[in-house]
LOPA-281896 format. One line per 10 residues: their letters; for each residue x, y, z of N, C-alpha, C, O. Coordinates in nm, 3 decimals, decimal comma. Layout:
residues N
a = X/Y/Z/X/Y/Z/X/Y/Z/X/Y/Z; ...
END
This chain:
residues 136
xxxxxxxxxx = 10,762/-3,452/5,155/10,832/-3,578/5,163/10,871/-3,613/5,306/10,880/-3,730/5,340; 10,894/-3,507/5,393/10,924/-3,545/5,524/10,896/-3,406/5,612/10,850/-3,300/5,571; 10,927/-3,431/5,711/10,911/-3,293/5,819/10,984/-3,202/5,743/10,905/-3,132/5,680; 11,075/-3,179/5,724/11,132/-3,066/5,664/11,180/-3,010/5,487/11,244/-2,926/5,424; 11,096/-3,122/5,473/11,133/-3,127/5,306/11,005/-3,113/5,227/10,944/-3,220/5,226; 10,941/-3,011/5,155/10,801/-3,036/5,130/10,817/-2,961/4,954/10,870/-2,858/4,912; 10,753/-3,059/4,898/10,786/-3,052/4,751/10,658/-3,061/4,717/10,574/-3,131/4,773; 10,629/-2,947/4,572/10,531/-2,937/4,542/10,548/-2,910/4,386/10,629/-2,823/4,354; 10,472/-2,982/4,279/10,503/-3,021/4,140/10,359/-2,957/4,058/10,258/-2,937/4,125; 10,362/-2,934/3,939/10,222/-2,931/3,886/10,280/-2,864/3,715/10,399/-2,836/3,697
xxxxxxxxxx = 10,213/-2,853/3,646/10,203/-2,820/3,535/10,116/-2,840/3,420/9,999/-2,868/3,447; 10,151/-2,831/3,284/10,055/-2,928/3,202/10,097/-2,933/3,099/10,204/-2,874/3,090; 10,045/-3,000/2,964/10,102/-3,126/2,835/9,998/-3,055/2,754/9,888/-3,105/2,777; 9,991/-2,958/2,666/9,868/-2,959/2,557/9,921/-3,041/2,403/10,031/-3,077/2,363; 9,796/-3,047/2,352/9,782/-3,038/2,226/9,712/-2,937/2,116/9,699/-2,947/1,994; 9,677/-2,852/2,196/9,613/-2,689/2,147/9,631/-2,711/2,032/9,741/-2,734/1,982; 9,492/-2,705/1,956/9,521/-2,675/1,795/9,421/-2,536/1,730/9,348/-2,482/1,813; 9,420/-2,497/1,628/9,344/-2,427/1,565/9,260/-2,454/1,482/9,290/-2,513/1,379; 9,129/-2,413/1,510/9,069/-2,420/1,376/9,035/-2,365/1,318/8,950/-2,283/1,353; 9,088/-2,374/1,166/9,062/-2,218/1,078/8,934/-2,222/1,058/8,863/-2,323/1,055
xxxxxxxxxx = 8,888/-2,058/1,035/8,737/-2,011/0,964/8,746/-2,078/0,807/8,851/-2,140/0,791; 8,697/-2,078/0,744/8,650/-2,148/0,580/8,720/-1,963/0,521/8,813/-1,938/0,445; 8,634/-1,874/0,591/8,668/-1,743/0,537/8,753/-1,688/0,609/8,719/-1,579/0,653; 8,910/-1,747/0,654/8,971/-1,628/0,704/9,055/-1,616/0,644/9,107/-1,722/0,609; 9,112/-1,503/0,602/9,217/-1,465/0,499/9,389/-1,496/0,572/9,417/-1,505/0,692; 9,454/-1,503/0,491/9,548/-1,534/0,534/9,605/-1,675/0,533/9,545/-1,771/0,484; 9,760/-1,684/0,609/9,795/-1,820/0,625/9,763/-1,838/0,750/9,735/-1,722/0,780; 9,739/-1,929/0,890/9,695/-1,954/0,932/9,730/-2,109/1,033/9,651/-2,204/1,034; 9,861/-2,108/1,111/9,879/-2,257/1,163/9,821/-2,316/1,236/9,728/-2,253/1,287; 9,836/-2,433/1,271/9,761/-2,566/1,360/9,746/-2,529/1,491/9,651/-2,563/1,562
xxxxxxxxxx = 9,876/-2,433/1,536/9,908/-2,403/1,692/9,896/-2,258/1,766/9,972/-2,173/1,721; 9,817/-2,221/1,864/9,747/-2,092/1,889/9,869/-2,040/1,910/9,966/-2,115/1,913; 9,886/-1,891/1,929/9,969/-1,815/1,955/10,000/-1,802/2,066/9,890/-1,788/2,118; 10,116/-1,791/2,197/10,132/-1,784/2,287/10,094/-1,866/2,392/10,134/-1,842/2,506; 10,035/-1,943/2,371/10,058/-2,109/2,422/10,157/-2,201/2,421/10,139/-2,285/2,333; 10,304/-2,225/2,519/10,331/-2,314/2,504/10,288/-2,485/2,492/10,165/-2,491/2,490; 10,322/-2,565/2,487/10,300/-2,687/2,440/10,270/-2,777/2,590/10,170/-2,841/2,625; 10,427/-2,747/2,674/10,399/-2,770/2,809/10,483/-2,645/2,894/10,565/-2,560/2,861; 10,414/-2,685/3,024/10,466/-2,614/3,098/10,494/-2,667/3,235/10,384/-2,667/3,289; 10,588/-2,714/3,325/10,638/-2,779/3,443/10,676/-2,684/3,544/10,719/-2,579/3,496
xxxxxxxxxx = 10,672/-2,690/3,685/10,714/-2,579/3,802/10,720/-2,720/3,873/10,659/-2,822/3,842; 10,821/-2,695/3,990/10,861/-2,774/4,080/10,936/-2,679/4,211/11,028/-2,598/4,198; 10,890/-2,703/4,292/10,890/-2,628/4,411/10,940/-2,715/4,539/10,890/-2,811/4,596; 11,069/-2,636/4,562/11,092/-2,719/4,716/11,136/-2,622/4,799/11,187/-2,510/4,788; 11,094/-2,718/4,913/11,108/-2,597/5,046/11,176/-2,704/5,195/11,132/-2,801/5,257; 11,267/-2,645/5,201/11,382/-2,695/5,300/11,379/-2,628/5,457/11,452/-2,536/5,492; 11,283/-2,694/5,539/11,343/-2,600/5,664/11,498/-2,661/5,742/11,524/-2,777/5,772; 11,540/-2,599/5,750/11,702/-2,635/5,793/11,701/-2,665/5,958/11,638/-2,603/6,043; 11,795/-2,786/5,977/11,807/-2,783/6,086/11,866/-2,753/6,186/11,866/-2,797/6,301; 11,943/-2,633/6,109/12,087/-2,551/6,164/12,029/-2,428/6,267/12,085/-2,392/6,370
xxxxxxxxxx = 11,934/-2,388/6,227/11,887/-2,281/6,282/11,726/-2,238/6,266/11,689/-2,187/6,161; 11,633/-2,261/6,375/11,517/-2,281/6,400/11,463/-2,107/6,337/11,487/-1,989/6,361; 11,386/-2,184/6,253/11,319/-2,046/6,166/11,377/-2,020/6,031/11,366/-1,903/5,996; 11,438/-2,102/5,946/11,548/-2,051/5,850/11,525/-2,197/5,775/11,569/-2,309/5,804; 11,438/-2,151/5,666/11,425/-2,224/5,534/11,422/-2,141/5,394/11,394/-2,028/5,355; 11,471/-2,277/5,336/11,573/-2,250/5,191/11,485/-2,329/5,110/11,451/-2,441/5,148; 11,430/-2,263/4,957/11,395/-2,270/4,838/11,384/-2,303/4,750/11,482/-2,238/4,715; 11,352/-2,353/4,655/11,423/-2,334/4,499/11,291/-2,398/4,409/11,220/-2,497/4,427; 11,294/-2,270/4,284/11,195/-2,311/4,205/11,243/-2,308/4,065/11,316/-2,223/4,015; 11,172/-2,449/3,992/11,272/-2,488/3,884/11,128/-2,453/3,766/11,040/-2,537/3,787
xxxxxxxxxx = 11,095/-2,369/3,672/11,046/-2,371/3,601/11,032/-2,423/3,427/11,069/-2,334/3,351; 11,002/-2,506/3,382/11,055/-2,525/3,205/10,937/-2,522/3,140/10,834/-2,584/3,164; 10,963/-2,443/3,056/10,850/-2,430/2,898/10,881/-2,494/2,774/11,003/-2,509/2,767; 10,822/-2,535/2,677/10,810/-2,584/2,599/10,819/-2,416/2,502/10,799/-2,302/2,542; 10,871/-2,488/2,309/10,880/-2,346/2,271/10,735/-2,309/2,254/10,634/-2,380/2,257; 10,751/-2,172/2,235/10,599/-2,050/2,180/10,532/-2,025/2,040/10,540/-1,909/1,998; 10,487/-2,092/1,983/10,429/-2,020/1,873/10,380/-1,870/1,950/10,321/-1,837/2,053; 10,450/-1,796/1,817/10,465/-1,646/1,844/10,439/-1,585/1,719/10,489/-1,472/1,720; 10,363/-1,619/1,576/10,334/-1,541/1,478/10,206/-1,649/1,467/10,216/-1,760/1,520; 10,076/-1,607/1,388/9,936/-1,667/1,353/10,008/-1,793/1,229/9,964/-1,906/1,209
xxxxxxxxxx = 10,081/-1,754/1,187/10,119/-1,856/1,068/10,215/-1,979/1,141/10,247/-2,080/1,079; 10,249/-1,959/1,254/10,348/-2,024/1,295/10,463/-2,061/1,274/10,531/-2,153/1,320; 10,487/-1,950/1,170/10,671/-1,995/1,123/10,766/-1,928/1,214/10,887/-1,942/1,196; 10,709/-1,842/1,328/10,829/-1,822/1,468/10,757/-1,892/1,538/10,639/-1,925/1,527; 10,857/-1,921/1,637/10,866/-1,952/1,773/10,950/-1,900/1,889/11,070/-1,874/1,886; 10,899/-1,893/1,951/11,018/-1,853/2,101/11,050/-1,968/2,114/10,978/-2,063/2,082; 11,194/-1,978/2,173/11,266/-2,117/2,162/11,181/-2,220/2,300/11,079/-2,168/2,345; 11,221/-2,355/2,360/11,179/-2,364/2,476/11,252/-2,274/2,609/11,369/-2,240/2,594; 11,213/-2,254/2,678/11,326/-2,246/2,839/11,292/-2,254/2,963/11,176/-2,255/3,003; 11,428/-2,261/3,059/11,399/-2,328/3,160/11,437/-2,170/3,258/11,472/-2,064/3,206
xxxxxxxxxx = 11,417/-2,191/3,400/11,436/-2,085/3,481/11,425/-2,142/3,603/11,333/-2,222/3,622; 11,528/-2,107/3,718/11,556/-2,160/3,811/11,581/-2,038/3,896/11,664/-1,952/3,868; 11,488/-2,035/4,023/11,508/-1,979/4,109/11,575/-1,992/4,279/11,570/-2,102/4,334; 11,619/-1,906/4,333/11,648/-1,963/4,493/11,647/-1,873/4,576/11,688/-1,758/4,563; 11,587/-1,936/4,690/11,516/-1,841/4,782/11,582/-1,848/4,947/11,671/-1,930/4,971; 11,535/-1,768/5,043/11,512/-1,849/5,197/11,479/-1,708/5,263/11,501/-1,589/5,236; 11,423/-1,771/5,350/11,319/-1,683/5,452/11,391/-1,714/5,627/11,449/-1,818/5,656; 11,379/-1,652/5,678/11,383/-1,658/5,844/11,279/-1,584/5,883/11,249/-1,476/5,833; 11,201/-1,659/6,006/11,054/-1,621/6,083/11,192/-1,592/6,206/11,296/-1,657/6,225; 11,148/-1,489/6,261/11,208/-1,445/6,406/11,108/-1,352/6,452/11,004/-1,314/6,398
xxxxxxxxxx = 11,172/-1,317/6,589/11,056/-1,233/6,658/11,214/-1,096/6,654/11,336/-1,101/6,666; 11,102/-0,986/6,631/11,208/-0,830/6,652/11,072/-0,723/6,696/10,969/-0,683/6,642; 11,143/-0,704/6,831/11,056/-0,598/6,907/10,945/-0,679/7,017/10,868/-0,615/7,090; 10,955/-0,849/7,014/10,831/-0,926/7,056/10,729/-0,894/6,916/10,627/-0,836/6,952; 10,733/-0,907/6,834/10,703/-0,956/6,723/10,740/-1,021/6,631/10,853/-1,005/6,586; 10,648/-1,119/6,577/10,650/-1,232/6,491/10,717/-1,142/6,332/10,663/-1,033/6,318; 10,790/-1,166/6,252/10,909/-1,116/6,178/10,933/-1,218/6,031/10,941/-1,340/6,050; 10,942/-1,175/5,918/10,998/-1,268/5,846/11,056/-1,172/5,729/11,012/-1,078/5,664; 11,200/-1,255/5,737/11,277/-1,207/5,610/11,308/-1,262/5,555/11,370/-1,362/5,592; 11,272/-1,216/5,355/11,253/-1,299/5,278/11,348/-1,265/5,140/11,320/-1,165/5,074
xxxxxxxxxx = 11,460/-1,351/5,101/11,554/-1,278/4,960/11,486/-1,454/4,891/11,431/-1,559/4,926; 11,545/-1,378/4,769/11,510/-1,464/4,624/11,618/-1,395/4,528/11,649/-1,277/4,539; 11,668/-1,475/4,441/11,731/-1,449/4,358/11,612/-1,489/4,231/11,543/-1,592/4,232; 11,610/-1,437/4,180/11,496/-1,497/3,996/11,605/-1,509/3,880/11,690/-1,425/3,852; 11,587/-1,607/3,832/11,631/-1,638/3,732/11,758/-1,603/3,754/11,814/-1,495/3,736; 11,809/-1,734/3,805/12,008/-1,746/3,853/12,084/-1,736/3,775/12,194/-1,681/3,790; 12,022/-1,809/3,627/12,153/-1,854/3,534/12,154/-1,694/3,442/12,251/-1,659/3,375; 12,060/-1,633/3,452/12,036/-1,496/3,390/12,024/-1,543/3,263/12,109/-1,516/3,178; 11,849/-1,667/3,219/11,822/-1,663/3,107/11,716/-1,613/3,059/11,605/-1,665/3,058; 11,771/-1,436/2,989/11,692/-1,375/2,936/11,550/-1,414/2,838/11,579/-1,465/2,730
xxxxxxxxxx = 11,415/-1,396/2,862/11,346/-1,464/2,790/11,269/-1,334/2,760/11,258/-1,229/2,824; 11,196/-1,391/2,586/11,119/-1,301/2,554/10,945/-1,352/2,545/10,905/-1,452/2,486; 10,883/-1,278/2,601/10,780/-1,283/2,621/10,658/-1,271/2,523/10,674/-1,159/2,475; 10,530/-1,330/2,459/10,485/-1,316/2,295/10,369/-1,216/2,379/10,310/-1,253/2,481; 10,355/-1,110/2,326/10,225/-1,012/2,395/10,136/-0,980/2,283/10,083/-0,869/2,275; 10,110/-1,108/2,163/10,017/-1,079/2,027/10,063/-1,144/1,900/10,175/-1,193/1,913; 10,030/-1,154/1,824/10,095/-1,200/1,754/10,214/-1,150/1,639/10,185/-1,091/1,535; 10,339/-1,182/1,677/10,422/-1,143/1,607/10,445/-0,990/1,667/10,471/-0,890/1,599; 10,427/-0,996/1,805/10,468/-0,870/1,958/10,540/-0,933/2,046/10,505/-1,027/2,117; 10,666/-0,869/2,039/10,709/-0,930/2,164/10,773/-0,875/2,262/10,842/-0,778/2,229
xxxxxxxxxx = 10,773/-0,918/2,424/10,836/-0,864/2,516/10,944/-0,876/2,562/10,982/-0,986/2,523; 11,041/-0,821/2,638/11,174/-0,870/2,696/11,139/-0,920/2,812/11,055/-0,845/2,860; 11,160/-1,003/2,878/11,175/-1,021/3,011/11,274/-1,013/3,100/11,379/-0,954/3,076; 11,249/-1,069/3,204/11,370/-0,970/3,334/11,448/-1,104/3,285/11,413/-1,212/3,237; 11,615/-1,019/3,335/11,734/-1,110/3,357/11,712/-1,142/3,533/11,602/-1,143/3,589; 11,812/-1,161/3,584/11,876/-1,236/3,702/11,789/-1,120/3,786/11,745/-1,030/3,714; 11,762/-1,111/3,914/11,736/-0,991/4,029/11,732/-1,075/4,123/11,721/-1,197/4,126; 11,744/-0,987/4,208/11,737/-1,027/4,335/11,631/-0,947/4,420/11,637/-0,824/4,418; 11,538/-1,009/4,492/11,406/-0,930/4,552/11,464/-0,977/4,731/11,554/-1,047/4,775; 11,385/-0,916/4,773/11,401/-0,913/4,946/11,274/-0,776/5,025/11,241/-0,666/4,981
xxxxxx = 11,233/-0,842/5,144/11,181/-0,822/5,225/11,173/-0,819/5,328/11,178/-0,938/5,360; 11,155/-0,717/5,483/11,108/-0,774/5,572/10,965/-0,717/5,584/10,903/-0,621/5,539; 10,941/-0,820/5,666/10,761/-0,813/5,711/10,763/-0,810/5,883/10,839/-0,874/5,955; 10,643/-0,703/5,928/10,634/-0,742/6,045/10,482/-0,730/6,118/10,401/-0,647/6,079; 10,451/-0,827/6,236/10,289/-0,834/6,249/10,316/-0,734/6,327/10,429/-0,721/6,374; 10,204/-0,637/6,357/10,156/-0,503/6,380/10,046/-0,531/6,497/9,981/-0,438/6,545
END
């Protein structure tokens, strides 16, 4: 959007359906397993003008709910997940330098993950990741 503001969007809208075999046993719903419906990410990135090298984050993710059993009578609910980040590029030693924290998932909304049908995973709560990097 401008020199220091750079936003980046993408996702997608299905209508995923199923189509049953003539011979497959069982019940059998309209909607594949582990496919949400939609899925949205929105990404922004802030370089600040407080201090040269030092930009700030934030990534807003939302899902639509999960068919999570072949019959489709579960679902994982929808949810959303919001992250925040920032990095500083500096030089340490006369080298080029960057340190990088993130917090994942701020509001600490636990989500469960479909790994099959009618399998499911836990996913991470809140963490916090960090790094430094240096060119060699």
């Amino acid at each position: 959007l401008t020199r220091t503001l750079n936003v980046v969007a993408g996702g997608y809208f299905l209508r995923a359906r199923v189509e049953r075999d003539p011979n497959a046993l069982g019940t059998i719903g309209a909607r594949p397993v582990g496919l949400p419906g939609h899925l949205v990410n929105l990404n922004l990135n802030w370089k600040t003008p407080v201090l040269d090298g030092l930009s700030l984050d934030t990534t807003l993710l939302q899902r639509g709910k999960v068919p999570s059993t072949t019959d489709n009578l579960v679902s994982l609910p929808a949810r959303a997940q919001l992250n925040l980040g920032g990095r500083y590029r500096f030089k340490l030693v006369n080298r080029d330098a960057t340190l990088r924290m993130q917090v994942t998932n701020l509001f600490d909304n636990r989500p469960f993950n479909v790994a099959g049908p009618g399998i499911y995973g836990a996913g991470a709560g809140r963490y916090l990741t960090g790094y430094l990097a240096v060119d060699v």
